[in-house]
N, C-alpha and C positions, 0 to 999 in steps of 0.2 A: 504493500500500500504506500500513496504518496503522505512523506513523511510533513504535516505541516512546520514550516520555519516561524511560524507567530507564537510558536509555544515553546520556548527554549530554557526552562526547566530543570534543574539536576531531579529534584524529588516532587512528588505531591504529596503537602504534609496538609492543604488544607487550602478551601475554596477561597480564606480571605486574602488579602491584595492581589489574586490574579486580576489580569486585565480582562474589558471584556473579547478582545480579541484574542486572547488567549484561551478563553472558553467556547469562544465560537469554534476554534479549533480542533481544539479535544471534541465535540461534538458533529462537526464534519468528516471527522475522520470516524467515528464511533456509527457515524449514517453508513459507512463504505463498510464500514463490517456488521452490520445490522444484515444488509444484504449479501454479504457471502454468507455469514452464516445461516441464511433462507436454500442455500444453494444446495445441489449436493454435491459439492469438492468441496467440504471445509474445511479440510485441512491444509494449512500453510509451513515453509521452511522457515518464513523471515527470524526466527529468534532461532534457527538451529545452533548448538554447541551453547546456547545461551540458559542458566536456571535461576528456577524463580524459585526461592522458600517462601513458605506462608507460614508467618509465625505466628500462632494466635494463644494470646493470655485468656480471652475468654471467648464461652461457645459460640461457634454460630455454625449456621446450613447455608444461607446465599449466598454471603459473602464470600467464603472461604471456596464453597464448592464453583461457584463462578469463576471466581481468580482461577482456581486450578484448571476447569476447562480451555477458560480464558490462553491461560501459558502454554496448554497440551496442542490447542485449537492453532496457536501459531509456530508449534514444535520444539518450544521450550521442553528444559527438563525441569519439572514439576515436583517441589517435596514440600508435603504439610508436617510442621512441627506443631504441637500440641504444647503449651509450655508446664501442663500437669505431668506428660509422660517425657521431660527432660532433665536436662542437670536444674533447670529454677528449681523444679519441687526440691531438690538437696540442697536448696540456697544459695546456689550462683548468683550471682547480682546481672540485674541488665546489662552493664558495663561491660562484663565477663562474658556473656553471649555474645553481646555484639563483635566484644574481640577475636570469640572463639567461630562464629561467623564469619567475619573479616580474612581468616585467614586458608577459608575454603574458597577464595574469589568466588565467588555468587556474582549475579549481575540483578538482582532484582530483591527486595528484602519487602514482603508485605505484612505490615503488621499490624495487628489488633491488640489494644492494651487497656485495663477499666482505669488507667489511671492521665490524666491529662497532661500532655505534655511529653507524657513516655517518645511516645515517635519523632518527637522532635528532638530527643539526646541521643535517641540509637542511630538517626539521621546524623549526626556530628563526631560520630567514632566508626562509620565504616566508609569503604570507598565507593560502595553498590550505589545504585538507588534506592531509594523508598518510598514506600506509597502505604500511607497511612490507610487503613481499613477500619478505622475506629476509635479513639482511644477521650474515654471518658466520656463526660460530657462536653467536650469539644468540639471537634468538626468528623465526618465522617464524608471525605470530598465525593468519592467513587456513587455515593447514592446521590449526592445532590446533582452529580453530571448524571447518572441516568434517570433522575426525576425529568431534567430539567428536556434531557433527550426525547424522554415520552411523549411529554408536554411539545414540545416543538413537531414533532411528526405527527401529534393528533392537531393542532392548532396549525400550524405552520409557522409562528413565532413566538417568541416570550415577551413581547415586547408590550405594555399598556396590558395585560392581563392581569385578572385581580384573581390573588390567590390567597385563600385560607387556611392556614395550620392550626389544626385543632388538636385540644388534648395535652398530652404531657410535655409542655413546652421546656421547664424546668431543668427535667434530667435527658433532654434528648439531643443528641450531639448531631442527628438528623436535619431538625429545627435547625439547628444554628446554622448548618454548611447550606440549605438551604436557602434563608435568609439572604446571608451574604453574595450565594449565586444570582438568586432574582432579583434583587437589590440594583445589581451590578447590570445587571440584563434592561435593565427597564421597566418591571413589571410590579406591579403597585403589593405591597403585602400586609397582611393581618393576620395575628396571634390570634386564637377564641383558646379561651382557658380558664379554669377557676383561681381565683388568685394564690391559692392555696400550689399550685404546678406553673406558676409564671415566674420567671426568674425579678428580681429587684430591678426597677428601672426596665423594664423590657422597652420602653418607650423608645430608650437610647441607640435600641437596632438597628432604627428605621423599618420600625414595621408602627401600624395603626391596633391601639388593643380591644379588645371585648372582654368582657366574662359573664356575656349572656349569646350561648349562640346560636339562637333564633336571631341579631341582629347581626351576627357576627357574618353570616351566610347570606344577606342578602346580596343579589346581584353578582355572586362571585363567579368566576369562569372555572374555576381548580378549586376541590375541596382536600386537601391535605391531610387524612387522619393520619394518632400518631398513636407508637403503643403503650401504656399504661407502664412503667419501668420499676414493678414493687419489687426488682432486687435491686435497684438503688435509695429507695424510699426508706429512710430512719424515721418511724413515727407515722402521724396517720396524716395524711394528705388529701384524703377523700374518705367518706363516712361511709361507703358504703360501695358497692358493684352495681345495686341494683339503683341507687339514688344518681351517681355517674354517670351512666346509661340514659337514665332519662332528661337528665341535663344535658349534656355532653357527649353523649353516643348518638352519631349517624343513623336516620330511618328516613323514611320515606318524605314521613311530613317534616324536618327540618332541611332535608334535600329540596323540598319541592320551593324555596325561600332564595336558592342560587338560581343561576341562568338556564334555563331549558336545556344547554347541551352543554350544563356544567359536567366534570370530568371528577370519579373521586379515584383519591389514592391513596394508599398506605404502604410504609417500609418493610412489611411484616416482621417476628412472625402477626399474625392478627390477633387479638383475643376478642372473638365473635361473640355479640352481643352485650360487651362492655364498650369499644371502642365505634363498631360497627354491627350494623344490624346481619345475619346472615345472609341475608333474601338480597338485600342488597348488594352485598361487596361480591356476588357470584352475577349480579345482573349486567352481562355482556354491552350491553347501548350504554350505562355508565360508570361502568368498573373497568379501571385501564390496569389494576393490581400484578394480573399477568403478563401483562405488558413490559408495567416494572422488573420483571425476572429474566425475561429474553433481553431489552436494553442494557439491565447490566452485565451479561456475556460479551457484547458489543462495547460499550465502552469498556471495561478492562484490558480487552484485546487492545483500544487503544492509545490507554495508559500505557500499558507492558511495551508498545509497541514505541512509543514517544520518545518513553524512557530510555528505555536501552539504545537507540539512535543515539540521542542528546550525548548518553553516557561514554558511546564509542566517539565521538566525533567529539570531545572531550580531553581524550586519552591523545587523542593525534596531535 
């Protein structure tokens, strides 16, 4: 694939100060492999002799299994580390991994981590790339490029589109890479949350707030759900699953308050019937959810694909 020159990059640790030409990028090049991977040759050489580790602190299924197609799909060598089944569990320190990383030349380091900031020190002691997959409640870039990927091939641009993020604003590191993406894009945003899951000051994102969201959804083009994060929650947050739900969980009649061919979304995994109604998040005319899982095969591919260019044409 053509390697875009607008995004010159060593790592992606996170969607804020990218330019917007630099997301427009990543996102035309994520379209070129949107449609191979529709193909049937999907498999590529461009990363051959090239490996990607997936290091992940904590679980996940899309993420981690994406990347890994993601690197196999352009003929990378592919290894998922687990950091329960590694030297951390014996108390290695991150430093230590990264070192002991470092000196298997890898060309790609993907990491997941629940602590904030982590990606950005293991980024500072190897000579790989990295491409942040997570880490705390800070940015999680790879999802806001393929929300934002979605979003663009059902609309056709992000640009003047009012988008809603509903839900657990607080602990979601989703929110935030978002945010800064659409922000940057053009396209107008608002938080719906109970103040109880809104971070202090949310005002200062540059997003508009609710914490009722029947107003929150009026006229929106993009409804945003987010998941409930009760393994980061210390304390009670929300009184109840079933009081939540009717506040704040997606149905029909708080949908029918956005735009006739608004779009809903969510990162998954989903918890149905707290965040979202069941009937709904399967209903094909305006649930793009599976959408979001093919898109992120596609941009990874684009990442992996950036990255390792940048990182060779670097070396020279």
């Amino acid at each position: 694939m053509t390697q875009p020159s607008q995004f010159t990059q060593r790592h992606l640790l996170g969607i804020q100060g990218l330019a917007p030409q630099e997301i427009s990028a990543l996102l035309d090049l994520s379209d070129q492999y949107v449609d191979k991977n529709r193909s049937a040759d999907r498999k590529m050489n461009s990363l051959r002799g090239k490996t990607v580790i997936n290091l992940f602190f904590e679980n996940s299924t899309r993420t981690r299994t994406s990347f890994e197609l993601a690197g196999k799909r352009l003929g990378a060598d592919v290894i998922n580390m687990q950091a329960s089944a590694s030297s951390v569990a014996k108390g290695e320190t991150l430093i230590d991994t990264a070192m002991t990383l470092n000196a298997m030349h890898i060309d790609v380091l993907v990491v997941r981590h629940p602590d904030s900031g982590a990606v950005q020190l293991l980024s500072e002691k190897v000579n790989c790339a990295v491409i942040n997959g997570g880490d705390g409640a800070h940015e999680h870039p790879t999802q806001a490029l393929l929300d934002a990927l979605t979003i663009r091939r059902r609309k056709g641009h992000l640009d003047g589109l009012m988008v809603a993020i509903c839900g657990d604003v607080l602990h979601s590191r989703v929110a935030r890479s978002n945010i800064h993406l659409l922000n940057t894009m053009g396209a107008q945003v608002r938080v719906v949350a109970p103040r109880t899951l809104l971070p202090a000051q949310a005002d200062r994102l540059g997003v508009e707030v609710f914490h009722d969201m029947r107003q929150g959804l009026v006229g929106v083009d993009i409804v945003m759900m987010l998941r409930v994060q009760h393994e980061r929650m210390r304390g009670n947050f929300i009184p109840s699953i079933r009081e939540y739900f009717h506040f704040f969980g997606l149905d029909y009649e708080k949908l029918a308050l956005a735009k006739p061919d608004a779009l809903i979304m969510h990162p998954g995994p989903m918890n149905r019937g707290v965040e979202i109604d069941s009937d709904l998040a399967d209903d094909v005319e305006r649930s793009v959810i599976r959408e979001q899982v093919e898109m992120g095969v596609a941009v990874r591919m684009a990442c992996l694909d950036v990255l390792t260019a940048n990182l060779a044409r670097n070396k020279i």
